[in-house]
Residue frames relative to the residue before (quaternion, step in Angstrom):
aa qw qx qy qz dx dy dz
X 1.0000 0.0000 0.0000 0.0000 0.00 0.00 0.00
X 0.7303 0.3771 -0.2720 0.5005 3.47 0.46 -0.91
X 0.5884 0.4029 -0.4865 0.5047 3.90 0.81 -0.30
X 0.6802 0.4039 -0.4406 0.4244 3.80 -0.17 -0.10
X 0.5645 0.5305 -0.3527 0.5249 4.10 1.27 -0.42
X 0.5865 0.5716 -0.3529 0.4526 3.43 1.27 -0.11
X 0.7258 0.4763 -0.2305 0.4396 2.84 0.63 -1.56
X 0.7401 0.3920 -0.2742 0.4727 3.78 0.41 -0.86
X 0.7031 0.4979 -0.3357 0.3810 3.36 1.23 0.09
X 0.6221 0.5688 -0.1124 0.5261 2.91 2.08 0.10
X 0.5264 0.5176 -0.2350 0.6323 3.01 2.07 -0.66
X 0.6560 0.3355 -0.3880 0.5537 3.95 0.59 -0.47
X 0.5952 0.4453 -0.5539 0.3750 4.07 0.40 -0.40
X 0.5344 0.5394 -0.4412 0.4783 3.82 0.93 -1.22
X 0.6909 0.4707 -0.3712 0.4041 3.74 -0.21 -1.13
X 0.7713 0.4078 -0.3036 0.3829 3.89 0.02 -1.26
X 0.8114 0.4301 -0.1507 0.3660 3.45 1.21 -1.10
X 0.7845 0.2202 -0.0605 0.5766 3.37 1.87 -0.28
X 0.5967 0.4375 -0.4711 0.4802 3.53 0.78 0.44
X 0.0481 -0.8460 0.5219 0.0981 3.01 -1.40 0.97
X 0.5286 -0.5992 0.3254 0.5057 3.73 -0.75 0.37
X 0.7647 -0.4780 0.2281 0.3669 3.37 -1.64 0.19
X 0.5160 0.6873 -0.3758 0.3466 3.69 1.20 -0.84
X 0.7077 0.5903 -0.2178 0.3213 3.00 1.56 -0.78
X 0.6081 -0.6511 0.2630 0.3702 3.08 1.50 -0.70
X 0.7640 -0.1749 -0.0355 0.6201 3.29 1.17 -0.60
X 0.7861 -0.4685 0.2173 0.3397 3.64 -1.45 0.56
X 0.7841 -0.0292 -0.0212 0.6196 3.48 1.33 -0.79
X 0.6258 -0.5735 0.2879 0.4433 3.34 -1.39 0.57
X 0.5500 0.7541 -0.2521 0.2556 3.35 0.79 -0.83
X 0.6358 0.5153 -0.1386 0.5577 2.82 1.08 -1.71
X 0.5214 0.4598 -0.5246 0.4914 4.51 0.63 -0.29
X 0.5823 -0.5734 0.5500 0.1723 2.92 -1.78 0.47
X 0.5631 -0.4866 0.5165 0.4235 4.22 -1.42 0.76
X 0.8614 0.2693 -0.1907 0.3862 3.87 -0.13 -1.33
X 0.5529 -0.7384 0.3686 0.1148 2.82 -1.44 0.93
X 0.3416 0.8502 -0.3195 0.2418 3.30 1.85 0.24
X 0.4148 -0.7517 0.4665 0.2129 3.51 -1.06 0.44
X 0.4417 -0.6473 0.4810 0.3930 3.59 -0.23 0.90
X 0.3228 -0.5231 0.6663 0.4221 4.46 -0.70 0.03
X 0.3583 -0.6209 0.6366 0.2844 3.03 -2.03 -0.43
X 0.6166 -0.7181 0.3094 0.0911 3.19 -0.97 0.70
């Protein structure tokens, strides 16, 4: 019981503190990149 009260209590901190909406670009902050470079086109 109390391991699953973890987990969902960890899964909503991940969500509030690292998911972002789409305008933003990607699913979590984490996951964006350090440099500020633009990919070229091809």
């Amino acid at each position: 019981m109390m391991r699953s009260a973890l987990k969902a209590m960890l899964r909503h901190r991940l969500y509030d503190e690292h998911v972002l909406q789409a305008d933003e670009g990607c699913d979590f902050d984490f996951l964006r990149g350090t440099s500020q470079a633009v990919a070229a086109d091809s």
